[in-house]
C-alpha positions, -999 to 999 in steps of 0.1 A, spaced: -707 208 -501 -713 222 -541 -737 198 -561 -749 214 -595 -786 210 -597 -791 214 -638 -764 204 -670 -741 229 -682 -753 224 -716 -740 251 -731 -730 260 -767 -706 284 -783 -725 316 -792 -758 306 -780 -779 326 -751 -774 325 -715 -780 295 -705 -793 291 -662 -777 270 -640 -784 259 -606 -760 251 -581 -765 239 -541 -737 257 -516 -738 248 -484 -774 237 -486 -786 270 -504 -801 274 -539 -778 294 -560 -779 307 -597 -760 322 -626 -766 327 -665 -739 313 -681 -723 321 -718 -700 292 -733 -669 307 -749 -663 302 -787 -630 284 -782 -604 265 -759 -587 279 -735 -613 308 -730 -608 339 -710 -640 339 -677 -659 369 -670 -681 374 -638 -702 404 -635 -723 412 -610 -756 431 -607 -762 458 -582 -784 456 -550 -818 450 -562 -804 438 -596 -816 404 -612 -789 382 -635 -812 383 -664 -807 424 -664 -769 420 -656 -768 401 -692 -790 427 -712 -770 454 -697 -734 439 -695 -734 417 -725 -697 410 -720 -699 386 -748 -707 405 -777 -675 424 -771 -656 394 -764 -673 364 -775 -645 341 -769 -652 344 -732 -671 320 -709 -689 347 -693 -710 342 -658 -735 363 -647 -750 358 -613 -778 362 -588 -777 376 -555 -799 369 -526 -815 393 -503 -786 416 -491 -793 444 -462 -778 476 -479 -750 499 -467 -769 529 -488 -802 518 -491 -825 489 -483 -814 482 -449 -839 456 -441 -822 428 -470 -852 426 -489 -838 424 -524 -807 411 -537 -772 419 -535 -737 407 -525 -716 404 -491 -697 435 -480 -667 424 -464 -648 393 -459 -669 372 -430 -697 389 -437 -727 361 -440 -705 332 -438 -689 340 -467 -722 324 -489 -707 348 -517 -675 344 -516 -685 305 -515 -710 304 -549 -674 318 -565 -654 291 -560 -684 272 -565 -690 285 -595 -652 288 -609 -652 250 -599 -683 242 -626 -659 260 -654 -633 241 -649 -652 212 -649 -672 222 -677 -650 241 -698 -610 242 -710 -609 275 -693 -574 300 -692 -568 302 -653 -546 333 -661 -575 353 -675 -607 354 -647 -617 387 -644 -644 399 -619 -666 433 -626 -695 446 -612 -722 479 -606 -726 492 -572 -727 470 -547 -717 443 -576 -688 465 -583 -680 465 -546 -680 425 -547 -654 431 -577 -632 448 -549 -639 423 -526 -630 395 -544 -599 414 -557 -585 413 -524 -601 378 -513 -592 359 -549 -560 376 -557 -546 343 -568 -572 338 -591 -581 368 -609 -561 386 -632 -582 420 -631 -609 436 -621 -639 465 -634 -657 478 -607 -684 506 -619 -700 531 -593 -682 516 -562 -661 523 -535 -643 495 -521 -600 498 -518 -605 489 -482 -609 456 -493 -576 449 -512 -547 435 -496 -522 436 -522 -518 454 -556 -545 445 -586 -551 457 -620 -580 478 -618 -605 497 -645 -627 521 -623 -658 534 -635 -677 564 -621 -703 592 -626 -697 629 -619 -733 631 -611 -737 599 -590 -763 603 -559 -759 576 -542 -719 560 -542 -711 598 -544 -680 607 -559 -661 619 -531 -666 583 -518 -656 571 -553 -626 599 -552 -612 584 -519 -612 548 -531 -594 551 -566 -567 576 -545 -563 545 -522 -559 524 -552 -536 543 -565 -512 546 -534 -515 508 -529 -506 499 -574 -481 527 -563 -491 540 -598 -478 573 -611 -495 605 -604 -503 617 -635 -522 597 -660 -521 592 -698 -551 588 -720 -557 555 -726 -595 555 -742 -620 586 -742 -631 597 -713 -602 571 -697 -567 574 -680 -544 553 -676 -517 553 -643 -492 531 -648 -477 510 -619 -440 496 -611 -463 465 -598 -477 458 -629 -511 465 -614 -521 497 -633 -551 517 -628 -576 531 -656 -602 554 -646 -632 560 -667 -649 591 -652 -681 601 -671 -707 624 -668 -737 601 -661 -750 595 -626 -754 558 -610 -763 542 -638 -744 519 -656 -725 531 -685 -731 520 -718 -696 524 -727 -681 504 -699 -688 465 -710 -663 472 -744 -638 496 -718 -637 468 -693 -630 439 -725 -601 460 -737 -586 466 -701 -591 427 -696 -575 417 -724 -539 438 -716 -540 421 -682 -534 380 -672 -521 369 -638 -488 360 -636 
């Protein structure tokens, strides 16, 4: 059972406002940005483990590339990590489908649910993105929500395993990145890439980006930079544009 705790009172243009929402008896949250008009594309991006919303909307900032957008930015609960923080104690998102009943995959349909309640929202154009483990959760709800995203932005993830069936994707990663090494990285957008069946050889698409075009109409950009595990500045206005050539069919 979903039962929103606090009004979506939200305005065109204003801040994020937060909003509280009960799934399956557990306290959930997200900031949430109204789009500027009817009919508004939906954004979801997700922190990385240890992240907090609040600096998933400083550093994202979806809107002010694409303020038409309703965009959602949520919180994670405490999350044992694959790479570090094995014990759970700060917050991330599920790994894999079944993975803690599914409380993640749960708060987005809970979530998705609110917007269309709350808002005259495009069901063609949801988009999921994410950092790390956040950009892992893009992957998995790639494969888990097919039917309701369009495309995805994963930065600084590995996660292909997780797709069942061809998906626009933007993928992000550093040449210098310690922990979600690129080798990982490398053998993720490869899979990607045989799954989209996209062409081998890429075309430049923005700087620093390429773009492998698919038969499936599930291309692939890659925006390989020379930064490490952070997130990249460039990649909120990359991940607009790549969202904006892409709505499900």
């Amino acid at each position: 059972m979903v039962m929103i705790l606090a009004a979506l009172l939200l305005a065109a243009g204003a801040d994020p406002e937060r909003v509280e929402w009960k799934v399956e008896g557990t306290a959930r949250e997200a900031l949430v940005v109204a789009g500027s008009r009817e009919g508004a594309p939906v954004v979801f991006a997700f922190h990385g483990h240890g992240g907090t919303m609040q600096h998933a909307a400083r550093t994202f900032a979806i809107e002010k590339h694409w303020p038409e957008a309703v965009v959602v930015y949520p919180q994670g609960l405490p999350t044992p990590g694959r790479l570090s923080d094995p014990e759970g104690k700060r917050p991330g998102w599920q790994h894999g489908v079944g993975e803690q009943g599914d409380r993640d995959l749960k708060f987005f349909d809970a979530m998705l649910a609110t917007l269309r309640e709350k808002h005259a929202i495009d069901e063609k154009r949801v988009y999921a993105t994410g950092h790390s483990n956040g950009g892992q959760f893009s992957y998995l709800l790639g494969g888990a929500r097919r039917g309701v995203l369009a495309a995805i932005a994963p930065s600084a993830a590995a996660g292909a395993r997780l797709l069942k069936e061809p998906v626009p994707i933007l993928h992000a990663m550093g040449r210098k990145d310690p922990l979600v090494t690129p080798a990982m990285q490398e053998r993720s957008i490869a899979a990607v890439k045989a799954l989209n069946a996209c062409e081998e050889t890429g075309k430049d698409w923005d700087k620093g980006c390429l773009f492998y075009a698919s038969p499936k109409d599930a291309p692939l950009v890659t925006f390989i930079h020379d930064g490490d595990h952070k997130y990249p500045a460039e990649a909120p206005a990359l991940s607009v544009k790549f969202f904006k050539e892409h709505a499900r069919k």
